[in-house]
N, C-alpha and C positions, 0 to 999 in steps of 0.2 A: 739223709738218704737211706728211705731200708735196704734190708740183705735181698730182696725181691726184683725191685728196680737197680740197684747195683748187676746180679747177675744178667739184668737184660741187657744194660750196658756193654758186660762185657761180651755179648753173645754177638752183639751189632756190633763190636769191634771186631769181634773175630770173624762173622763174615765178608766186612769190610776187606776184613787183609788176604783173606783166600778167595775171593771171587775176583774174574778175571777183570782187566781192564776197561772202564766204560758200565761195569755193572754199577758204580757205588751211587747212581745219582736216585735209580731204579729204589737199591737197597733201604737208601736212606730216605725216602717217599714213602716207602713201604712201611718204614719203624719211625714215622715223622713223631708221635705223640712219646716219644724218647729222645728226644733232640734240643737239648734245652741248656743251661748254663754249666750242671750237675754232667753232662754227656761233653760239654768242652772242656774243664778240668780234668775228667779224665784221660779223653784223650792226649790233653798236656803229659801228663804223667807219664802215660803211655808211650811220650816219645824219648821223655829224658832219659827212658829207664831202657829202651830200645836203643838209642844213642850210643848210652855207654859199653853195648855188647857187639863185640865183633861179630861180624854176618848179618847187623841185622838192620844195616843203612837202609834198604831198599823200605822193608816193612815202618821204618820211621819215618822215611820221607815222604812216602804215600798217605800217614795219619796227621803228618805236617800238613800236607796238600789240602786232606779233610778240614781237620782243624782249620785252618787259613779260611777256606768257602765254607764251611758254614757258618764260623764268625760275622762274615760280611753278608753271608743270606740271612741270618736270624736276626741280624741287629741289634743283640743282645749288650745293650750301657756298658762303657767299663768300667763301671763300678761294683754293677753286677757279676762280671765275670771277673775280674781283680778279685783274690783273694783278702778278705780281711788284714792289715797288719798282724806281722806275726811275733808273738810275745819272744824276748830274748829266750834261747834255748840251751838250759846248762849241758854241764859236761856228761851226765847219767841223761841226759834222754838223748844228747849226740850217741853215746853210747849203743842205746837202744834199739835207734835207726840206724846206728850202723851195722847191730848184730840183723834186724830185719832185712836189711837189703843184702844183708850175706844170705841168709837163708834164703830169701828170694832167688838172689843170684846162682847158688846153689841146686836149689830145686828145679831154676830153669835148664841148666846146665846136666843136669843128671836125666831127667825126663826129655831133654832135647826139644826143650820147649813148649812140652804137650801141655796144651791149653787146659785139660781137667785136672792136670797136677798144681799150675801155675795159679790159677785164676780162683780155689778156694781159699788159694793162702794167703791172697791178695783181698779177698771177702771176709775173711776171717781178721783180715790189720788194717779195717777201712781208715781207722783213727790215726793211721799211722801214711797213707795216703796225700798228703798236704806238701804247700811248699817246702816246708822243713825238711820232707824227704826228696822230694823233686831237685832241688837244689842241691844235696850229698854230692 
């Protein structure tokens, strides 16, 4: 996935969660040729990581909702959308993820969420992106 189509992703997540109610069917019509297995992984992410932050149930539940309908509107195999098995992962890359998802956690926490602070640094560790971090 490049750095190009990552940033779309995350543009169409973030309208997703600030347009009012009833918009997102509209939204996601409109950005259909970004809608694909690479756009349901991340919204996955996007909920774990939403989950574990106080305040921020409502914005989770809503890309669960997503997530859920467009599963079932794209029909997307689950094999395809199942993540590859994920190689054992030592104690230095547990490590690793843990210092990124502090700095993540961090960064959202200081900026208050702000989407141009959070979402470079989140483009800049796509590698870092995967179940192994979802699951922390």
């Amino acid at each position: 996935m490049d750095k190009q189509r990552l940033q779309a992703y995350y543009q169409l997540i973030q309208q997703l969660l600030s347009c009012a109610d009833g918009e997102e069917s509209a939204i996601l019509q409109a950005n259909s040729e970004l809608l694909d297995a690479d756009f349901l992984q991340l919204l996955k992410v996007g909920v774990a990581q939403m989950s574990t932050q106080e305040g921020q149930e409502n914005r989770a539940n809503k890309l669960m909702f997503i997530e859920s309908q467009l599963n079932q509107a794209l029909d997307i195999p689950l094999e395809e959308y199942t993540p590859e098995a994920e190689t054992p992962v030592s104690e230095a890359d547990i490590e690793t993820y843990l210092l990124f998802l502090l700095e993540v956690l961090q960064a959202t926490a200081e900026s208050q969420g702000n989407p141009q602070v959070v979402y470079p640094l989140l483009a800049a560790n796509t590698d870092k992106l995967n179940l192994t971090f979802a699951n922390l």
